[in-house]
DOPAZA-754393 format. One record per residue: x, z, y of N, C-alpha, C in turn; residue in one letter. Coordinates in steps of 0.2 Angstrom, whole numbers, padded with zeros to 4 digits, always signed. Example, Ala and Ser with C-alpha at 12.3 -4.5 7.8 and 13.67 -1.06 7.14 Angstrom:
# DOPAZA-754393
+0066+0039-0028+0062+0039-0022+0066+0039-0016a +0064+0035-0011+0068+0036-0005+0064+0039+0000s 
END
This chain:
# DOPAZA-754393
+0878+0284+0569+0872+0283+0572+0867+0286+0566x +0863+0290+0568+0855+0292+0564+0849+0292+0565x +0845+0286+0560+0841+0284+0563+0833+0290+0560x +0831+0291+0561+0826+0297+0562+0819+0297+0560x +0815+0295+0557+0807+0295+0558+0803+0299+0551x +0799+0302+0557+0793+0306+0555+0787+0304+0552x +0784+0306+0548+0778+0306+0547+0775+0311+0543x +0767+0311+0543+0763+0317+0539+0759+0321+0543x +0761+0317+0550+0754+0321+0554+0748+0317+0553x +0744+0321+0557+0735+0320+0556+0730+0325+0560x +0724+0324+0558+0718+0327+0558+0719+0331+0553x +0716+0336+0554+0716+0344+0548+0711+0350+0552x +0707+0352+0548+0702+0359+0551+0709+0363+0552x +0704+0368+0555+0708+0376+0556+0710+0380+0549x +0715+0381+0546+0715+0385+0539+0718+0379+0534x +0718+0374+0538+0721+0371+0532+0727+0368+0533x +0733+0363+0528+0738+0362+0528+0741+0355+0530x +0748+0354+0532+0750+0347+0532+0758+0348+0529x +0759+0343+0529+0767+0344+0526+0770+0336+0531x +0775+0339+0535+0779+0334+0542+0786+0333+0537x +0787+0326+0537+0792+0323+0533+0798+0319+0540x +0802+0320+0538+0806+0316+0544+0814+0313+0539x +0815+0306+0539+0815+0301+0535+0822+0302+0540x +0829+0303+0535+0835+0302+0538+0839+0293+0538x +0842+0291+0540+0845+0285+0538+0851+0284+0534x +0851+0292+0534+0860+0290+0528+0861+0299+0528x +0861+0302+0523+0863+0308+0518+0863+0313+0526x +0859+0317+0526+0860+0322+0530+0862+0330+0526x +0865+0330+0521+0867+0336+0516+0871+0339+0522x +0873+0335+0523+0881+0340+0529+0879+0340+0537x +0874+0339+0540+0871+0339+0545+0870+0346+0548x +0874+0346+0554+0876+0352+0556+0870+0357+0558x +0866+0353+0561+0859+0357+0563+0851+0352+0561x +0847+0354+0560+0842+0350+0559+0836+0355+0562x +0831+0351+0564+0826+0355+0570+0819+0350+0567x +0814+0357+0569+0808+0352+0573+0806+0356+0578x +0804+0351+0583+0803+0355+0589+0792+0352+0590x +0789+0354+0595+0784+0351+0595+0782+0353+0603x +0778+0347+0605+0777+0348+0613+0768+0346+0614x +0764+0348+0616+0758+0347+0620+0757+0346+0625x +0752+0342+0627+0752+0339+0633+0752+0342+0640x +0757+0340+0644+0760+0345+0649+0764+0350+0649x +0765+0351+0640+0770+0355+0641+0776+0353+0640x +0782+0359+0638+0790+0357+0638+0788+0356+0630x +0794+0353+0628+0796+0352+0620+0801+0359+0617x +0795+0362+0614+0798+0370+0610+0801+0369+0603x +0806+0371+0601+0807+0374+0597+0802+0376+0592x +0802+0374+0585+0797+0378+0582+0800+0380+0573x +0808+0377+0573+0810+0378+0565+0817+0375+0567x +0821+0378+0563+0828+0377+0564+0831+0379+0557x +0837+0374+0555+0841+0375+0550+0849+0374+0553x +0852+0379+0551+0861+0377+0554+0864+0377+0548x +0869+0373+0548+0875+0372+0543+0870+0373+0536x +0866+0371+0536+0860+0372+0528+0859+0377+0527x +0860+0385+0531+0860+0390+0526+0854+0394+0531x +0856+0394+0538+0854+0398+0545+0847+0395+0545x +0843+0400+0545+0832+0396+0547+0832+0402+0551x +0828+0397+0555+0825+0402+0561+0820+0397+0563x +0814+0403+0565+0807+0401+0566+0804+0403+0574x +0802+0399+0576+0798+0401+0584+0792+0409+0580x +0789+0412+0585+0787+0420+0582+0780+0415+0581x +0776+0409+0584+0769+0410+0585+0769+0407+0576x +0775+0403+0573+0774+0400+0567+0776+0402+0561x +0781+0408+0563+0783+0412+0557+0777+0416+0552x +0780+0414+0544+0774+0416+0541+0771+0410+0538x +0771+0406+0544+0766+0400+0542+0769+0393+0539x +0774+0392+0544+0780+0385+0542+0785+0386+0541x +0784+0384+0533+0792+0382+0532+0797+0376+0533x +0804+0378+0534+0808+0370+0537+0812+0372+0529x +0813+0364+0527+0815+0362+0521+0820+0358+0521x +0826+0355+0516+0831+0348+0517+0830+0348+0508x +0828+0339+0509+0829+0336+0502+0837+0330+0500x +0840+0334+0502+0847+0332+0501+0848+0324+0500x +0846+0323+0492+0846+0319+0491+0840+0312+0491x +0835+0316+0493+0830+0309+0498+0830+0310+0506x +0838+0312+0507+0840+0314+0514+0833+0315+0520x +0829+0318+0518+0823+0320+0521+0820+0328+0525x +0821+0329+0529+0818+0335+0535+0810+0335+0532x +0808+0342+0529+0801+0342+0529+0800+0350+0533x +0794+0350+0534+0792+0355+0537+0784+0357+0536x +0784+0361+0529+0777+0364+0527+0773+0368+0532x +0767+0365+0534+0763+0370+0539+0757+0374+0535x +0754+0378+0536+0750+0383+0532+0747+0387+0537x +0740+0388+0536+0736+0393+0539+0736+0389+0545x +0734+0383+0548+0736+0379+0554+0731+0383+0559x +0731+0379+0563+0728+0384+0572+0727+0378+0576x +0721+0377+0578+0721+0373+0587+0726+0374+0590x +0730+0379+0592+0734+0378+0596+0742+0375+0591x +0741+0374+0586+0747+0369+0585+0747+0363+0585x +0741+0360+0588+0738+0354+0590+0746+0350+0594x +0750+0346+0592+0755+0345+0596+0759+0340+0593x +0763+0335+0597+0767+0329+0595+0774+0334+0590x +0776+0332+0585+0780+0335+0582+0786+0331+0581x +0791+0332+0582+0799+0329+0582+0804+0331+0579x +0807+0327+0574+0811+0330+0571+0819+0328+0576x +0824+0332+0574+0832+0332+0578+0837+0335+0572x +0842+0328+0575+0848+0330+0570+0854+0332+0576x +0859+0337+0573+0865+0336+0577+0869+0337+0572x +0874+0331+0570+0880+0331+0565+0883+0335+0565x +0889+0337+0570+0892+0344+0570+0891+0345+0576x +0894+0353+0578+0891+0356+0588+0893+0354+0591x +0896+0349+0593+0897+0345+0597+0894+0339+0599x +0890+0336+0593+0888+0328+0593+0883+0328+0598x +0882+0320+0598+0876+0319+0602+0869+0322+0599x +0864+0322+0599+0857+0324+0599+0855+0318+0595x +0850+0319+0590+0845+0312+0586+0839+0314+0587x +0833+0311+0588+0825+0313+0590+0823+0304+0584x +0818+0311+0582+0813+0304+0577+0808+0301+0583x +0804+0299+0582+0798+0296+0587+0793+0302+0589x +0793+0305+0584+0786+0309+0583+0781+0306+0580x +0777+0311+0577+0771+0312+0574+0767+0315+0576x +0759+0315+0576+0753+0319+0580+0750+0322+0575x +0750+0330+0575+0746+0335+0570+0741+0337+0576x +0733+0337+0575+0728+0339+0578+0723+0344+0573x +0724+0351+0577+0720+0354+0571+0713+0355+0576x +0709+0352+0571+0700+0357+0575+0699+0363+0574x +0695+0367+0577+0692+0372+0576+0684+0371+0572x 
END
């Protein structure tokens, strides 16, 4: 079982930064896939940063450039640096673990990043 929470979101102008932290319960060095996804209201929950087998990143195209997805191994911790922010990234953000490709799914709670114009 992996227990999962986020924090680091907020209020922030447009142009400026946050850094999304996602607090694992026990060593996710070997964690087969690690994600953060983010959803607004009404919408579906998107993809927006992805690491597989530690090596693989891939980025949703509206946030490439902008965030990086990060693993602090041994403060078994999911980060995800935001930069150059946008109102439209206004949105609940979610970190997700999958052990290997097969396992079940982990979801943190979420965090709330709100960017003004």
């Amino acid at each position: 079982q992996v227990q999962l929470v986020e924090s680091g979101g907020g209020l922030v102008q447009q142009g400026g930064s946050l850094r999304l932290s996602c607090a694992g319960s026990e060593s996710i060095a070997s964690v087969y896939r690690l994600r953060w996804f983010r959803q607004s209201p009404g919408q579906k929950r998107v993809l927006v940063a992805s690491i597989t087998s530690g090596t693989i990143v891939e980025y949703d195209e509206a946030v490439k450039g902008r965030f990086t997805i990060s693993v602090d191994n041994a403060a078994k911790t999911l980060y995800l640096q935001m930069n150059s922010l946008k109102p439209e990234d206004t949105a609940v953000y979610y970190c997700y673990a999958k052990t290997t490709p097969t396992s079940r799914i982990y979801w943190g709670q979420g965090t709330q990043v709100t960017v003004s114009s």
